[in-house]
Backbone as CSV, one residue per row, in Angstrom:
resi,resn,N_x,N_y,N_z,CA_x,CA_y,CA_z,C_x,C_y,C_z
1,UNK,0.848,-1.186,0.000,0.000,0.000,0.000,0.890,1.244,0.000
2,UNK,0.844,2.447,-0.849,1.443,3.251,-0.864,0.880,4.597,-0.049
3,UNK,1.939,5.018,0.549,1.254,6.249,1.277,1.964,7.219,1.674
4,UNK,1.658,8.556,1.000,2.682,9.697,1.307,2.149,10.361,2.154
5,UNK,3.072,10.760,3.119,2.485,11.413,4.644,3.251,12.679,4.870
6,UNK,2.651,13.791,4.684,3.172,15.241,4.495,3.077,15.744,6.007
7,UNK,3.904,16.351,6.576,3.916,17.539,7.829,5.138,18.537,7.542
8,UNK,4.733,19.142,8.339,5.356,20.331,8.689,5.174,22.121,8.625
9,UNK,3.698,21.364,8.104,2.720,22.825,7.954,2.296,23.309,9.235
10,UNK,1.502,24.671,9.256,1.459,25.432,10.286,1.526,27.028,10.279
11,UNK,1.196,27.365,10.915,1.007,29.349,10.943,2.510,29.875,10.901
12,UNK,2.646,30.665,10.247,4.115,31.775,10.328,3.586,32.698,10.065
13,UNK,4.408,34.081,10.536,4.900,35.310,10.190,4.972,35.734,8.564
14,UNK,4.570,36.415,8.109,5.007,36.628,6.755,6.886,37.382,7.162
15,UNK,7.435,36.545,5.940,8.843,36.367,5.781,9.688,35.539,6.263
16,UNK,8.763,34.196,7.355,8.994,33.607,7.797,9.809,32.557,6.977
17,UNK,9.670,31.101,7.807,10.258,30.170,6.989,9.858,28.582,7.438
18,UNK,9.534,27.608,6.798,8.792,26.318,7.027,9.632,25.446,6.235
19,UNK,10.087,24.088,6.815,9.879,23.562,5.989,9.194,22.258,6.015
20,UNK,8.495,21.820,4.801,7.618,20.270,4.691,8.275,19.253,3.887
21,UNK,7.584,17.871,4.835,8.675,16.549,4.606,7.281,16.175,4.136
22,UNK,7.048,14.691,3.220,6.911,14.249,1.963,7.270,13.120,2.290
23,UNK,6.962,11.962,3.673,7.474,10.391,3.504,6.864,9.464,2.838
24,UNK,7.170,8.813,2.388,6.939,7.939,1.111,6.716,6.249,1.738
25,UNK,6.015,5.841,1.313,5.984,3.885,2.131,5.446,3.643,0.724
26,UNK,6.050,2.681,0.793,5.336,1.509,-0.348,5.835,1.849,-1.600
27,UNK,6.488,2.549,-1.797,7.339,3.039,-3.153,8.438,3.899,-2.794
28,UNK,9.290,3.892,-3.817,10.444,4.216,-3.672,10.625,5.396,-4.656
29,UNK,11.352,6.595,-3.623,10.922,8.027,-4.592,11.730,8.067,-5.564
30,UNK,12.917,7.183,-6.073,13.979,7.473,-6.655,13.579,7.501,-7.916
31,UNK,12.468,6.025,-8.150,11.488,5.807,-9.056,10.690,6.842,-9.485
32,UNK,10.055,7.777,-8.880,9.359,8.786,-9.078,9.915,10.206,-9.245
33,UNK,8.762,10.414,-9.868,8.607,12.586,-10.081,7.715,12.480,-9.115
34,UNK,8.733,13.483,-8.409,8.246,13.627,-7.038,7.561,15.746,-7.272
35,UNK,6.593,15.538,-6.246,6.386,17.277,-6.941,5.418,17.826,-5.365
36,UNK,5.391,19.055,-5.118,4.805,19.722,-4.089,3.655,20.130,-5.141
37,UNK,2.390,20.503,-4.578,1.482,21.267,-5.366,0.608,22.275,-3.694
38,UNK,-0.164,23.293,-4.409,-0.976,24.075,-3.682,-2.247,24.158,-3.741
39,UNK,-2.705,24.390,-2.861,-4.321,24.408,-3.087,-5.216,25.720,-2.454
40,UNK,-5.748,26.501,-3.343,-6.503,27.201,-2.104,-7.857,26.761,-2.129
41,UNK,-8.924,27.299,-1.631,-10.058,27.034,-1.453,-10.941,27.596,-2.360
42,UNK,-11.582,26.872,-3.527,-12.204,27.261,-4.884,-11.303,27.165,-6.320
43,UNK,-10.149,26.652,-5.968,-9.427,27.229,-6.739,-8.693,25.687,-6.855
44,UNK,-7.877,25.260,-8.536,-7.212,23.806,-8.739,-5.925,23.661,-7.812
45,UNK,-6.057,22.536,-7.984,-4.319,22.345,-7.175,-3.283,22.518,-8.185
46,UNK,-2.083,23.794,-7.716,-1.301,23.971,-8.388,0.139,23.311,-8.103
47,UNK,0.958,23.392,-9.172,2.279,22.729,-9.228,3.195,23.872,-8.455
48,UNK,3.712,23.526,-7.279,4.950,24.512,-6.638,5.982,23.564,-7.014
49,UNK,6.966,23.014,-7.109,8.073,22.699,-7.242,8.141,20.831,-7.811
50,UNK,8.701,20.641,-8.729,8.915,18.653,-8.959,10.160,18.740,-8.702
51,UNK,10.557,17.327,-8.626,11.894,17.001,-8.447,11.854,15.384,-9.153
52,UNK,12.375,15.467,-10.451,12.380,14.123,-11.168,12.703,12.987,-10.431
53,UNK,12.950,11.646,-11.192,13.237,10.562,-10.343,14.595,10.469,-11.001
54,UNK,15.363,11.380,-11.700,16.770,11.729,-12.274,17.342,12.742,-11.430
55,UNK,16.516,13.412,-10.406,16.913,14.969,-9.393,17.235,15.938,-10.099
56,UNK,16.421,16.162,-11.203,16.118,17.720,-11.754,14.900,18.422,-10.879
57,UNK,15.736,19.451,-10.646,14.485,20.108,-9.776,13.644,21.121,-10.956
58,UNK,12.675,21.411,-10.938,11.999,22.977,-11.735,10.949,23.215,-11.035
59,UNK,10.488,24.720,-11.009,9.519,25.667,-10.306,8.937,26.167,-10.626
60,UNK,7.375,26.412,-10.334,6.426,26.929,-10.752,7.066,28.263,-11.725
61,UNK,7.319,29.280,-10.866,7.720,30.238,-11.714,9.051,30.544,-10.761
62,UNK,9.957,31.562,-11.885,11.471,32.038,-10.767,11.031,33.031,-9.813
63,UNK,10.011,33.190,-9.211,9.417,34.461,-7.879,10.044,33.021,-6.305
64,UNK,9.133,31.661,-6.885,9.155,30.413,-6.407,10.608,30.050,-6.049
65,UNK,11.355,29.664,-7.290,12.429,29.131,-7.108,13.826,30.645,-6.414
66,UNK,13.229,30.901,-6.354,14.211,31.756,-5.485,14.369,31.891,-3.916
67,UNK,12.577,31.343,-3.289,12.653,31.757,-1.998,11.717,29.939,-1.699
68,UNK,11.555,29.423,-2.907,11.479,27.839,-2.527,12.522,26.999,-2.921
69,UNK,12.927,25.800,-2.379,13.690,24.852,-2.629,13.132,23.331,-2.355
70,UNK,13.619,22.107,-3.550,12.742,21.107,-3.137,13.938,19.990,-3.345
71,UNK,13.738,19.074,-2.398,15.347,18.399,-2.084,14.722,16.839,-1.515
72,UNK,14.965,15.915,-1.941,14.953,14.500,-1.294,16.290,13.742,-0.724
73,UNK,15.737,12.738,0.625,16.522,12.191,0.839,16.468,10.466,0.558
74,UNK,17.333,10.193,-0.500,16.839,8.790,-0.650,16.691,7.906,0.099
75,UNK,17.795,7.896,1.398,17.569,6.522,2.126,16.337,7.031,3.159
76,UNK,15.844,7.996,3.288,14.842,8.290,4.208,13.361,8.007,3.567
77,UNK,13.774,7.842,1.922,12.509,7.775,0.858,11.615,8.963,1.428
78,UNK,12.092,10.440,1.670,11.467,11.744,2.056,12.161,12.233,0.940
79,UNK,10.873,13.649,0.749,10.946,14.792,-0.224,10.638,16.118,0.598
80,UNK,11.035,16.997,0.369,11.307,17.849,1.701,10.967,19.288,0.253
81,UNK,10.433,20.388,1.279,10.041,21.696,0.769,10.709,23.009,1.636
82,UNK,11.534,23.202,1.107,12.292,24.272,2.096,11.479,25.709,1.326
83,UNK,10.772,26.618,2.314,10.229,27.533,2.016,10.487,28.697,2.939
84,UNK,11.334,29.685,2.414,11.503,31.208,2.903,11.052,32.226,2.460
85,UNK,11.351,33.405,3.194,10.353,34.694,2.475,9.027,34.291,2.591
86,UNK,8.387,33.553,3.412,6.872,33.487,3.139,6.378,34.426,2.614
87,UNK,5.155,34.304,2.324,4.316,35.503,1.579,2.438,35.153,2.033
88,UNK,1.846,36.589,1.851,0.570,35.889,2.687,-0.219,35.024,1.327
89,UNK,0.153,35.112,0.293,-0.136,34.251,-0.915,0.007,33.274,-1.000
90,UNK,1.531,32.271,-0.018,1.651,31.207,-0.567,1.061,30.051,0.802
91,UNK,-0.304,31.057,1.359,-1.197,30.261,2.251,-2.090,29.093,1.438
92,UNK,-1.955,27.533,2.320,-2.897,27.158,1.372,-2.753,25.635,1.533
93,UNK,-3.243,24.454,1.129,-3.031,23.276,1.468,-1.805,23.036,1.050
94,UNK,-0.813,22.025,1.298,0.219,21.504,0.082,0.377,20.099,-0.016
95,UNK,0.109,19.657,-0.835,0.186,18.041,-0.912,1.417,17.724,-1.757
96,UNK,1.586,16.584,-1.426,2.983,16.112,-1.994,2.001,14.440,-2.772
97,UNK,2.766,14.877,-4.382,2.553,14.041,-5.409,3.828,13.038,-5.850
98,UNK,3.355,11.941,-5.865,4.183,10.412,-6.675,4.016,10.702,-7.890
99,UNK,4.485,10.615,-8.885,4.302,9.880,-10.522,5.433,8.964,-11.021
100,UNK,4.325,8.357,-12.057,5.462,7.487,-12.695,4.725,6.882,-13.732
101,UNK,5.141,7.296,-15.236,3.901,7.301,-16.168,2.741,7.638,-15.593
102,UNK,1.467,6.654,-16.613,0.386,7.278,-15.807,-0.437,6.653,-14.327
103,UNK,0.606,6.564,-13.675,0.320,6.152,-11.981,0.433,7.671,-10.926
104,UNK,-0.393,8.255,-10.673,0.428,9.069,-9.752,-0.974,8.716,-7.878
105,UNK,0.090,9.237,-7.089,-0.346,9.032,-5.652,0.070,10.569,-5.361
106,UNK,-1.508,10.639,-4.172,-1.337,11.833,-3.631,-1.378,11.641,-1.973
107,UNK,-0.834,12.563,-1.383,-1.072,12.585,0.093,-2.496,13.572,0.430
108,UNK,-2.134,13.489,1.735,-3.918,13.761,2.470,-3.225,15.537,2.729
109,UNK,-2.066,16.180,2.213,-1.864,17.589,2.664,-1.708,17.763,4.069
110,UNK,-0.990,19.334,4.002,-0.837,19.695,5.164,-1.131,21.319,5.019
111,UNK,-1.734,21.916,6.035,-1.895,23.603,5.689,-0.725,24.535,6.017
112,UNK,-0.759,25.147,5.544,0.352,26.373,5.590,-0.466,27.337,5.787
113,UNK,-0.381,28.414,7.003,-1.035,29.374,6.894,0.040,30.779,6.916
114,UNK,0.567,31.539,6.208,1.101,32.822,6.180,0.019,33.650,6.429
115,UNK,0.513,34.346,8.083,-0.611,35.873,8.464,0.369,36.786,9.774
116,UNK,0.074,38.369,9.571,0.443,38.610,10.480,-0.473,38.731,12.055
């Protein structure tokens, strides 16, 4: 049974800094495109950061990849979201996505809330 289990969400400061882990059971991330996405409320789940199953990283847009970073550890089979500069924008669910062709697994999210 595969199951990705996201924490490390939670309230900050705008300019703050979080970061979220991405553990993986039942598959092995090395195998996978591994990817963070966002969610707000009414609105699709968007792509914040992948990280291939080759460790190419790419980012939504360069605003992202400047004050996000997305990094795995293989023997931990974790995918990790290093996020600074918060912003009160980048409030919002974040789930962490598996793929591999057309198989992908999602986790149950974790919230991020940026407020002062």
């Amino acid at each position: 049974q595969v199951q990705l289990v996201e924490s490390g969400g939670g309230l900050v400061q705008p300019g703050g800094s979080l970061r979220l882990s991405c553990a993986a059971s039942g598959i092995g991330i090395r195998s996978y495109d591994m990817g963070w996405y966002r969610q707000v409320p009414g609105k699709q789940r968007d792509l914040v950061a992948r990280i291939s199953s080759g460790g190419t990283t790419n980012y939504a847009d360069s605003a992202m990849q400047g004050r996000f970073t997305i990094s795995r550890d293989i023997t931990k089979n974790t995918v990790y979201l290093q996020m600074n500069s918060l912003k009160l924008e980048d409030t919002g669910v974040y789930y962490c996505k598996a793929q591999r062709l057309w198989v992908d697994y999602w986790g149950q999210g974790t919230q991020v809330t940026v407020s002062s």
